[in-house]
C-alpha positions as CSV (number, residue, x, y, z in Angstrom):
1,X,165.1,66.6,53.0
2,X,167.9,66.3,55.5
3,X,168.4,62.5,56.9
4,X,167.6,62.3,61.0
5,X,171.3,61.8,62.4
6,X,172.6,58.2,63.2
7,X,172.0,56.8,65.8
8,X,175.4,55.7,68.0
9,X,175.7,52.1,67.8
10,X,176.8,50.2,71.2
11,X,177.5,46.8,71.9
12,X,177.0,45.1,74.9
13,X,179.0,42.1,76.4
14,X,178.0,41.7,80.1
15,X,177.9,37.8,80.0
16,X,174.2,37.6,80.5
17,X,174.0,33.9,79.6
18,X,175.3,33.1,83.2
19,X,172.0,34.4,85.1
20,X,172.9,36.0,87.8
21,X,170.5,39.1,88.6
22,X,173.6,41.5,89.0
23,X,174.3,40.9,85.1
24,X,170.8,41.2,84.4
25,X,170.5,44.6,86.7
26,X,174.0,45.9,85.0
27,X,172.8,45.2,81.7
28,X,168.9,46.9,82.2
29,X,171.1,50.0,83.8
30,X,173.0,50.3,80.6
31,X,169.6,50.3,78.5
32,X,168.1,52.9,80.8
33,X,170.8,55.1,79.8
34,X,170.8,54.0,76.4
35,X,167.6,54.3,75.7
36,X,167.2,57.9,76.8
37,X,170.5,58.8,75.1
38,X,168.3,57.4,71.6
39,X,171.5,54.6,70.8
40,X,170.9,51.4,69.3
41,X,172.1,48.8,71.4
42,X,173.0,45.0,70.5
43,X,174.1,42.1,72.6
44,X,177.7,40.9,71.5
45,X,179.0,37.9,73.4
46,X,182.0,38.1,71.3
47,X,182.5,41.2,70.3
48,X,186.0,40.8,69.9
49,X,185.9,39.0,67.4
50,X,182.7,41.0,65.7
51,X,185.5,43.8,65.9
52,X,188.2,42.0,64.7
53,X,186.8,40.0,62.0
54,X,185.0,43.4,60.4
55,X,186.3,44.7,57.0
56,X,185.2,48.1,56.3
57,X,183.9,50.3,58.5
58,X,183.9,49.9,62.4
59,X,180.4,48.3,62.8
60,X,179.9,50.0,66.6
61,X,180.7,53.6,68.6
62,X,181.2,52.4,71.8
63,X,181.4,49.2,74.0
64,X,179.7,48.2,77.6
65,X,181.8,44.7,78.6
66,X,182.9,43.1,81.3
67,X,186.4,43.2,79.9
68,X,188.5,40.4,79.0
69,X,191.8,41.4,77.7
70,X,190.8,39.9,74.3
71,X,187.8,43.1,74.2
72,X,190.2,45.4,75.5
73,X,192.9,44.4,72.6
74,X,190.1,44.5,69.9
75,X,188.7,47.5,71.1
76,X,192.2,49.1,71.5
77,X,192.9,48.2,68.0
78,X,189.8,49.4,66.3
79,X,190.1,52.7,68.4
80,X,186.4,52.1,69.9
81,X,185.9,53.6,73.2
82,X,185.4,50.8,75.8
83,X,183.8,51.2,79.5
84,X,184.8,48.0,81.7
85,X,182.5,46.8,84.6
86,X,184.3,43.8,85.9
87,X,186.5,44.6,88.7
88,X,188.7,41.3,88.5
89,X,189.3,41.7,85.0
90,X,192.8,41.0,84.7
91,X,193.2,44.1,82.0
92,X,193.9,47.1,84.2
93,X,193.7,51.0,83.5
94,X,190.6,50.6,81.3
95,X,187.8,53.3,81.9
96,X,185.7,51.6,84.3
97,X,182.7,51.8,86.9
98,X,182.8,49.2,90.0
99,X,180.4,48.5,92.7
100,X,182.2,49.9,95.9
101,X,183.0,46.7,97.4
102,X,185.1,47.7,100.4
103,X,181.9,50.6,100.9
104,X,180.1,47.3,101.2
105,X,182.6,45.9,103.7
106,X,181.9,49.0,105.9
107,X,178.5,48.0,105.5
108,X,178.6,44.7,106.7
109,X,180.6,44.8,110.1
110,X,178.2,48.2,110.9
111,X,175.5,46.4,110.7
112,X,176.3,43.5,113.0
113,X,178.5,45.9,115.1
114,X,175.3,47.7,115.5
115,X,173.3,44.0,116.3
116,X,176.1,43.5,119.4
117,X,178.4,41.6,117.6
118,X,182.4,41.7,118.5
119,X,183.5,38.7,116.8
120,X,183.1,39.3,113.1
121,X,184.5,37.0,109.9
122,X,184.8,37.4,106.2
123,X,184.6,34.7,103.6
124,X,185.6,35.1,100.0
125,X,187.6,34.0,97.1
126,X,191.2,33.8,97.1
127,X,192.4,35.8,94.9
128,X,189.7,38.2,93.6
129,X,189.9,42.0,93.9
130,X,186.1,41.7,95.4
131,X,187.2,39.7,98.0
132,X,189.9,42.1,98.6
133,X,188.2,45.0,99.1
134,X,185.3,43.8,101.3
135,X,187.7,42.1,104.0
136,X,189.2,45.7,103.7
137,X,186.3,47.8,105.0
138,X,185.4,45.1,107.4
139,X,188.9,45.6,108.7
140,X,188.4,49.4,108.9
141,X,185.4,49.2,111.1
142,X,186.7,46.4,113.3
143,X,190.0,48.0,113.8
144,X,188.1,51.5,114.8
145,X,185.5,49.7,117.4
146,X,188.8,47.5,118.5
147,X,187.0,44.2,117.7
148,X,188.1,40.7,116.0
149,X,187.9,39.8,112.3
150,X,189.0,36.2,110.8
151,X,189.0,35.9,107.6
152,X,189.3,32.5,105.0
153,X,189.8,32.1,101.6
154,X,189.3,30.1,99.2
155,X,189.6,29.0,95.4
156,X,187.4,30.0,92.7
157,X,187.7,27.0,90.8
158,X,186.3,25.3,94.0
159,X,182.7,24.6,92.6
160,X,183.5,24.9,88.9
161,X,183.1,22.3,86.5
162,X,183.0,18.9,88.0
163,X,184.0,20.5,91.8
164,X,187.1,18.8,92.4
165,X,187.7,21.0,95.2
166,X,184.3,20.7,96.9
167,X,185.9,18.4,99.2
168,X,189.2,20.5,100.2
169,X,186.5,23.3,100.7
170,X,184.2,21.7,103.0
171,X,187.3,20.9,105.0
172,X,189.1,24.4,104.5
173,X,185.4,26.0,106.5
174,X,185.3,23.4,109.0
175,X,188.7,23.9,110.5
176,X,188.0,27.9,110.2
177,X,184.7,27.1,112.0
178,X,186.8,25.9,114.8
179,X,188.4,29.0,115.5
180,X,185.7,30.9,115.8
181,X,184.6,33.0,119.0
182,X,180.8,32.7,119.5
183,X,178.3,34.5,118.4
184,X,180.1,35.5,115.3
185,X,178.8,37.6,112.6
186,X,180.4,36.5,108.5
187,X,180.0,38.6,105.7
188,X,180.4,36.2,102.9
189,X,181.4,37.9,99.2
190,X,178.5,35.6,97.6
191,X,174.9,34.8,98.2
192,X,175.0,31.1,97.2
193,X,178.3,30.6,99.7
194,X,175.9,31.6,102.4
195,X,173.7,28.3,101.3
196,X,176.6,26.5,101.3
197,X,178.1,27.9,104.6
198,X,175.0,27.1,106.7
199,X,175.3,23.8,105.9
200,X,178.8,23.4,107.4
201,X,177.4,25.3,110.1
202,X,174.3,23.3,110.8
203,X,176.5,19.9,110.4
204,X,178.8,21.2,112.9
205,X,175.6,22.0,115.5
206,X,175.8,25.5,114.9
207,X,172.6,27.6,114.6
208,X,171.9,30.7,112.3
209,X,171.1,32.9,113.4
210,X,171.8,32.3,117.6
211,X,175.1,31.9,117.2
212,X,176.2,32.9,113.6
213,X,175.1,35.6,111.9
214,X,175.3,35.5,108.0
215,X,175.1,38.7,105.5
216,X,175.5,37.9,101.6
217,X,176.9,39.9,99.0
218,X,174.6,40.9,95.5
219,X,170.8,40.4,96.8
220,X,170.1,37.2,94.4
221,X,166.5,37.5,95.7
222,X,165.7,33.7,94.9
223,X,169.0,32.8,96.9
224,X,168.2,35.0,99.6
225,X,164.2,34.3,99.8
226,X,163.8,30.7,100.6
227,X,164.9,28.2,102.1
228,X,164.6,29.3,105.7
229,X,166.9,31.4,107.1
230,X,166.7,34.0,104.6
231,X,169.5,35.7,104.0
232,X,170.4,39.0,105.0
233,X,172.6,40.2,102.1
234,X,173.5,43.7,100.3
235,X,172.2,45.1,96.9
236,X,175.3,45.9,95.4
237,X,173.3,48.8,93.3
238,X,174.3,46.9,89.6
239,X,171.5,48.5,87.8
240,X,173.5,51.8,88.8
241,X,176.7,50.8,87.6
242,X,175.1,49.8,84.1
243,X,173.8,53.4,84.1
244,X,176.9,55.2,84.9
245,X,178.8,52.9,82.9
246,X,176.9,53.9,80.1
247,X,177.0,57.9,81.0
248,X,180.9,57.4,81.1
249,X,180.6,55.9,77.6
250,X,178.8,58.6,76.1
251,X,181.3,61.3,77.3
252,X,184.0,58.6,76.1
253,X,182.4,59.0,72.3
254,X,182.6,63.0,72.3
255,X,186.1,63.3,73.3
256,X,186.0,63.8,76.9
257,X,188.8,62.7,78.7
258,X,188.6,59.5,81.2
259,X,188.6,60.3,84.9
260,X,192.2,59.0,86.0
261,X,190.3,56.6,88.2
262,X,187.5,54.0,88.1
263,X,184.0,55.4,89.4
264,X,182.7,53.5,92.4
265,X,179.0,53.0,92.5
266,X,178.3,52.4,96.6
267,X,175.9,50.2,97.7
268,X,172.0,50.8,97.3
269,X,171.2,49.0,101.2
270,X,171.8,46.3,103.1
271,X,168.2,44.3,103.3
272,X,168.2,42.4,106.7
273,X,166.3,39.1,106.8
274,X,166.4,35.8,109.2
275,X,170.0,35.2,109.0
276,X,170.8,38.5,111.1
277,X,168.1,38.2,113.3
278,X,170.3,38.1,116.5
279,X,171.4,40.8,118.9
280,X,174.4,39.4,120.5
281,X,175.7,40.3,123.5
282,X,177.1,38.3,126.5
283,X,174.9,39.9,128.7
284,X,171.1,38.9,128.7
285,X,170.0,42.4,129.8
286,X,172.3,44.4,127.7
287,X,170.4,41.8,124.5
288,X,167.4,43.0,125.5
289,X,168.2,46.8,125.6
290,X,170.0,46.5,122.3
291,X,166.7,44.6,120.8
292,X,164.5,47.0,122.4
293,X,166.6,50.0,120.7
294,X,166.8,48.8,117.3
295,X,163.1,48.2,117.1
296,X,162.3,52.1,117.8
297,X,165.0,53.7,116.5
298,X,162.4,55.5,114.8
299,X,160.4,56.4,117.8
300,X,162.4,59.8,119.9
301,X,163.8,57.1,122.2
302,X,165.4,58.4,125.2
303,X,168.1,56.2,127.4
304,X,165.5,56.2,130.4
305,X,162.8,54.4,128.0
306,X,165.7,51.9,127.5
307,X,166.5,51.3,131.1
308,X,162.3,51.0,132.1
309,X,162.1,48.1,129.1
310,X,164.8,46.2,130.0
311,X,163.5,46.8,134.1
312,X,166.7,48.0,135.6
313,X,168.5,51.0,137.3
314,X,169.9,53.3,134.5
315,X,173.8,52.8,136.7
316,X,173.9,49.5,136.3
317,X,172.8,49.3,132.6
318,X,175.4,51.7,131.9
319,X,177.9,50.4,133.5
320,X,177.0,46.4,131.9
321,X,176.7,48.3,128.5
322,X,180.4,49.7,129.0
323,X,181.8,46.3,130.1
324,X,180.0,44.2,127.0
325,X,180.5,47.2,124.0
326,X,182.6,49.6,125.3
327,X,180.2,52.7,124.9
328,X,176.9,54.2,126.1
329,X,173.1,53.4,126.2
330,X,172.8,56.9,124.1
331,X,176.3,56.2,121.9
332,X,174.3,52.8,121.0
333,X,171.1,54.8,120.4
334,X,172.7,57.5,117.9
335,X,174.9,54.4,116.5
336,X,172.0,52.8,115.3
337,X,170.1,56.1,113.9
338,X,172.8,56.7,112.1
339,X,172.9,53.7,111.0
340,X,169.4,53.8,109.6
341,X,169.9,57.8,108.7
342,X,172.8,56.7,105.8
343,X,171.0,53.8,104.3
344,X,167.8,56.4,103.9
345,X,170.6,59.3,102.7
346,X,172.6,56.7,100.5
347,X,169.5,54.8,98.7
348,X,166.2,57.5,98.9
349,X,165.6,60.5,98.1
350,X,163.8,61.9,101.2
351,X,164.8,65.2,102.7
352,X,167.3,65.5,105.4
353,X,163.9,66.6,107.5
354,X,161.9,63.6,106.5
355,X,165.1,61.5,107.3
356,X,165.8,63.1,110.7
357,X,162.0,62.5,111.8
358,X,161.5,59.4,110.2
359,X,165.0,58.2,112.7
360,X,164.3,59.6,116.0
361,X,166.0,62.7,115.9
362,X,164.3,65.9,117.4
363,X,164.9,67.8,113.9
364,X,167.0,68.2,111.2
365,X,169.0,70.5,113.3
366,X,169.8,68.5,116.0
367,X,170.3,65.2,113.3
368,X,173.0,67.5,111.4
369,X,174.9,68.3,114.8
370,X,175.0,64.5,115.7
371,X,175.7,63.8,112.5
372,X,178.5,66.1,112.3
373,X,179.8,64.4,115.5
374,X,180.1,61.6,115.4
375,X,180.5,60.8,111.4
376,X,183.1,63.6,111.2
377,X,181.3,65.6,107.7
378,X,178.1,66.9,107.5
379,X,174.6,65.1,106.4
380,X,174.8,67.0,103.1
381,X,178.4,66.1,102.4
382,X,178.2,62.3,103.5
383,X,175.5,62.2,100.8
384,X,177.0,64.1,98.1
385,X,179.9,61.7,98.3
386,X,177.8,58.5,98.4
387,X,174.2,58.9,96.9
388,X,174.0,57.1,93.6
389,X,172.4,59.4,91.2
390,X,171.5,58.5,87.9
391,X,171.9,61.5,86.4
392,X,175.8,62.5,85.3
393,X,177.0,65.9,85.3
């Protein structure tokens, strides 16, 4: 009687002993994969040292880490394929799977773009890759719609241990603060530097969300949830990037080749809440026509239905709209279906039909040539580029 094949043995080092949910979510992706691919999976905290202490034979097939360069060395070493998910690792040119962090960027400044905002800011660490990226796409928006981004950085180590540069922090945001043109919509690269930005912002008389709007980065739900404001933020799709970390594994362990590049995993949705709730504009009616149009972007909304809720002549609503964002009652109407249309195309799996209805659009038709437009590809491209499917070639 023939023995039932091995089972390939992986070992997992994603730092789970930290709690953050995107660990947790990275590391439940992984299993989902795993556990369909019939592997025996353990969790290794140091498996550079499991690997490097081992006499005999090599005790796993493959390794999921967040990759310090004392993994990569032992994996290296021990010829065990390795698949990295931590995009600041300082070991580069590993095989690796990222969350798209400048995709997140673009996001961001869309969505409060798409709330009236011209004045937008980015917060993040100093000198983290992250951080990098996501001021990136912010730029790429605001430089397209020719409107202002700040930016501040600041030191990791600011909060660590026993915060000896809480202080220099707390000062470093204040002076930012004051340069700030109001209202003023910040993407900041961490959900718990929200909590800590409000503060500064309430002890300098600022309200969230009147005058600042504030969007988070990772969706820690109990961060985001409570206390009031709750924070809009974006679900960087880490249960995803387990998953196609561990697909890239698998085709690591039968002698496929690495793609040259790291795979980026875009994000699953922005999830707006009470720290976005704001359409800013400097004029009162152009506010209310931008409220009125992102509540019914689902409804087949027409610029005169605009115009009759905001109790105005359609001339001068266009011609206030012009002065305060630069484009059209029906460019802010498509704008914000489009909006909509790519979160539904990027994180669901509804038709293009179901999508087109369920945003305002006559048909699928008429969704695909706006679409097309505008975005510059077609429905069906923008989502073969960006859906996150779980399932690898």
């Amino acid at each position: 009687m023939e023995k039932p094949p091995l089972r390939p043995r992986i070992a997992i080092s994603l730092e789970l002993d930290q709690g953050f949910k995107r660990h947790q979510e990275s590391y439940a992706g992984c299993h989902q994969y795993a556990d369909a691919a019939g592997w025996h999976c353990t969790i290794e905290p140091a498996i550079d040292r499991v690997l490097m202490e081992s006499r005999g034979p090599i005790p796993f097939d493959g390794i999921l880490a967040r990759a310090t360069p004392e993994i990569a060395k032992a994996a290296r070493k021990k010829n065990v394929p390795l698949v990295n998910i931590w995009l600041n690792s300082p070991v580069q040119e590993l095989p690796s799977v990222f969350p798209d962090f400048e995709g997140s960027g673009v996001l961001a400044a869309e969505h409060l773009l798409a709330r009236g905002f011209r004045h937008l800011a980015y917060l993040g660490y100093r000198s983290d890759i992250d951080s990098r990226l996501q001021s990136e796409g912010m730029r790429k928006v605001t430089r397209r719609e020719n409107c202002n981004l700040t930016t501040h950085r600041f030191s990791r180590t600011s909060m660590e241990g026993p915060a000896r540069g809480w202080q220099p922090f707390v000062t470093g945001i204040r002076s930012w603060i004051e340069s700030w043109q109001l209202p003023i919509g910040v993407l900041v690269c961490n959900d718990v530097f929200c909590r800590y930005l409000i503060d500064i912002c309430r002890s300098k008389g600022l309200h969230v969300s009147q005058e600042v709007a504030i969007i988070g980065t990772y969706n820690e739900s109990e961060i985001c949830n409570a206390p009031p404001p709750s924070l809009t933020s974006i679900d960087m799709n880490c249960s995803q990037v387990g998953y196609r970390a561990a697909a890239l594994l698998d085709r690591l362990m039968n002698g496929v080749k690495p793609p040259p590049d790291p795979i980026m995993v875009a994000p699953a949705e922005l999830l707006p809440r009470q720290s976005t709730d704001l359409l800013a504009a400097d004029d009162p009616a152009v506010t209310k026509a931008l409220r009125f149009i992102a509540d019914n972007t689902h409804d087949r909304i027409r610029v005169p239905d605009v115009v009759s809720a905001v109790n105005t002549n359609r001339r001068s609503l266009e011609k206030r709209f012009r002065q305060s964002l630069n484009r059209s009652i029906g460019d802010e109407i498509n704008r914000l279906r489009l909006e909509r249309a790519k979160r539904q195309m990027v994180g669901t799996k509804a038709s293009l039909k179901d999508i087109a209805a369920s945003t305002g659009f006559r048909n699928s038709d008429h969704f695909s040539k706006v679409f097309s437009r505008i975005e510059g590809i077609s429905p069906s491209h923008f989502r073969s580029e960006r859906q996150k499917a779980f399932l690898q070639d």
